[in-house]
TORLO-202869 format. One record per residue (C-alpha): residue in one letter; x, y, z. Coordinates in pm, 1 decimal. Each point is the difference from the previous one (the first is absolute). Last residue first. Layout:
// residues N
SITE	residu	xx	yy	zz
SITE	a	X	Y	Z;
...
***
This chain:
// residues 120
SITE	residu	xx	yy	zz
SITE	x	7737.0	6886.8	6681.6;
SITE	x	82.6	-252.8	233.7;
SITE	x	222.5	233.4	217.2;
SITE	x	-296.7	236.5	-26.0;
SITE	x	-235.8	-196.7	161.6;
SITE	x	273.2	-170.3	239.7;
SITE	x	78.1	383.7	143.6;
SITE	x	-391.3	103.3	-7.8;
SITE	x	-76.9	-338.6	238.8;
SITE	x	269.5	85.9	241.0;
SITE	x	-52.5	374.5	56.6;
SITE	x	-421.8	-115.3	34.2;
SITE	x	189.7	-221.6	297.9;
SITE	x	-18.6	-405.2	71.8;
SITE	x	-176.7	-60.2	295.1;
SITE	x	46.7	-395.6	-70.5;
SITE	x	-367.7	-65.6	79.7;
SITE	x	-110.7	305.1	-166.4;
SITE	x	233.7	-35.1	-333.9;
SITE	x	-137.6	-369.6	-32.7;
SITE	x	-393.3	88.7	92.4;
SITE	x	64.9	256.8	-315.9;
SITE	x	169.9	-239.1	-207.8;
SITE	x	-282.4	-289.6	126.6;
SITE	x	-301.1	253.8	-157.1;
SITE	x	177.9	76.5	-325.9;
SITE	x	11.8	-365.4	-76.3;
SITE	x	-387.4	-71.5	119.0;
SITE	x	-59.0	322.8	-234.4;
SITE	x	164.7	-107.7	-312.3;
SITE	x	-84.9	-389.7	23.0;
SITE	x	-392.4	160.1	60.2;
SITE	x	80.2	193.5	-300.2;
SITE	x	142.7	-312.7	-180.6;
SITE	x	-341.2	-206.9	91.4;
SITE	x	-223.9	276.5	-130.6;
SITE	x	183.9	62.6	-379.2;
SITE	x	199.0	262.9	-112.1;
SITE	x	-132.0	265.1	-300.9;
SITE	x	-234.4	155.9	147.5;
SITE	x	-376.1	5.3	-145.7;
SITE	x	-202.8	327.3	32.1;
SITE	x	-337.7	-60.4	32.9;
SITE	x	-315.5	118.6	-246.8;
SITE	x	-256.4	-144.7	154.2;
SITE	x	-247.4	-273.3	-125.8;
SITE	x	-385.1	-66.0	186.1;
SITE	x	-38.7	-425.1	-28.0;
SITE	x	36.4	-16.9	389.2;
SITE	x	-278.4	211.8	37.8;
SITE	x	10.0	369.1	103.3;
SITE	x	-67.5	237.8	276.1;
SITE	x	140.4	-220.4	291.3;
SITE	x	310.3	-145.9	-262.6;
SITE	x	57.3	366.4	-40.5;
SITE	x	52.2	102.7	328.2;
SITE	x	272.3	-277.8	78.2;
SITE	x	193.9	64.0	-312.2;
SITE	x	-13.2	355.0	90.3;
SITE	x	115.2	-71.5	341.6;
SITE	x	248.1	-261.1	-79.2;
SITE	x	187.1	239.7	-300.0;
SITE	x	367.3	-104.4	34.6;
SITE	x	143.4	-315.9	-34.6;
SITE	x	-315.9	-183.8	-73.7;
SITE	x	86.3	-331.7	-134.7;
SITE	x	-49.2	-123.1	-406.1;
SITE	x	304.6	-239.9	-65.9;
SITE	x	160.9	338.2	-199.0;
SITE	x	-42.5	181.6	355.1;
SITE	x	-272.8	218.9	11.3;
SITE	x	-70.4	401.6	39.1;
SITE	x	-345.5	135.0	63.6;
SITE	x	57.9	333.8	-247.7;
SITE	x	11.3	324.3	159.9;
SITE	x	-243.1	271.8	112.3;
SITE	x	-46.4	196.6	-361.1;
SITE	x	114.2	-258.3	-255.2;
SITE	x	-170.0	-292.1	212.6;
SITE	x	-332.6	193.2	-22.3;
SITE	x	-245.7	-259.0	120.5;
SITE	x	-369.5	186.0	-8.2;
SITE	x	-62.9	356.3	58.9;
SITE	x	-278.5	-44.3	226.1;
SITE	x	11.7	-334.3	107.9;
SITE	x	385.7	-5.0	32.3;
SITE	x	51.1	319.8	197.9;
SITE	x	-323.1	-137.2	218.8;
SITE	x	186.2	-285.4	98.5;
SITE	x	337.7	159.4	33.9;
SITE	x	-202.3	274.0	209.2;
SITE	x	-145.6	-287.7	239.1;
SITE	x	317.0	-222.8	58.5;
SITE	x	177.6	306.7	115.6;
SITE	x	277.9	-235.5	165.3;
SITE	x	37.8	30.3	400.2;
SITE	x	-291.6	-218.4	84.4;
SITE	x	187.1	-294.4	-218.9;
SITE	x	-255.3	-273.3	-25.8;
SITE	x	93.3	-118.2	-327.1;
SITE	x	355.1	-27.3	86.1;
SITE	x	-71.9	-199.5	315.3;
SITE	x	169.7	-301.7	-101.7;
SITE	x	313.6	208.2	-88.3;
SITE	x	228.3	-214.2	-161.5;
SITE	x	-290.3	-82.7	-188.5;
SITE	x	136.9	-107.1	-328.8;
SITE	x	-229.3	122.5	-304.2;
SITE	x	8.4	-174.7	-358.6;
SITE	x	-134.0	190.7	-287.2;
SITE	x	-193.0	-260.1	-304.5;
SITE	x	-327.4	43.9	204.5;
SITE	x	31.5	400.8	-53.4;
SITE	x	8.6	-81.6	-383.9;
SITE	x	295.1	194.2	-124.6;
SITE	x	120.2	235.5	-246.7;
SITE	x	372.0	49.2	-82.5;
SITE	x	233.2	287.3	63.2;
SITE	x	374.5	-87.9	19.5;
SITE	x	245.3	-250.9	-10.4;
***
């Protein structure tokens, strides 16, 4: 769909991670001071990217930094995708029992490649 702005109280997070914010592995500090000194540079680093229904999909550090700098009116410039939230979780949650499928049934990588490329 592409790039649109956006007030940082219009972006929905998901915690799947409840400790996101608290990540002592993640540079919290030099994304901070990248964005107070040079400001948000989407172009540069990457945009925050969103779901057409308005979910973070990729970007939950940013997103996260910025709503500590900024208010909730403060817009972005995020890049929206073109599938909704609920059909990438429908995506995923498929993708997920395939693979728990294939494992369970110890079903071979030879296996999987020779149905791929009988269906195509």
């Amino acid at each position: 769909m592409g790039v649109k702005s956006k007030k940082l109280k219009d972006i929905k997070i998901i915690y799947l991670n409840r400790n996101i914010g608290a990540d002592k592995r993640y540079d919290w500090e030099g994304l901070t001071n990248s964005i107070k000194s040079e400001g948000f540079l989407p172009e540069k680093y990457g945009y925050i990217i969103v779901s057409k229904d308005g979910y973070i999909l990729n970007g939950h550090h940013r997103y996260i930094t910025l709503s500590k700098l900024y208010d909730e009116e403060y817009e972005v410039k995020v890049d929206v995708a073109k599938l909704n939230y609920n059909l990438l979780l429908t995506i995923l949650f498929t993708l997920a029992i395939i693979s728990y499928v294939i494992k369970k049934l110890h079903i071979s990588d030879k296996a999987i490649n020779f149905t791929v490329k009988k269906l195509f």
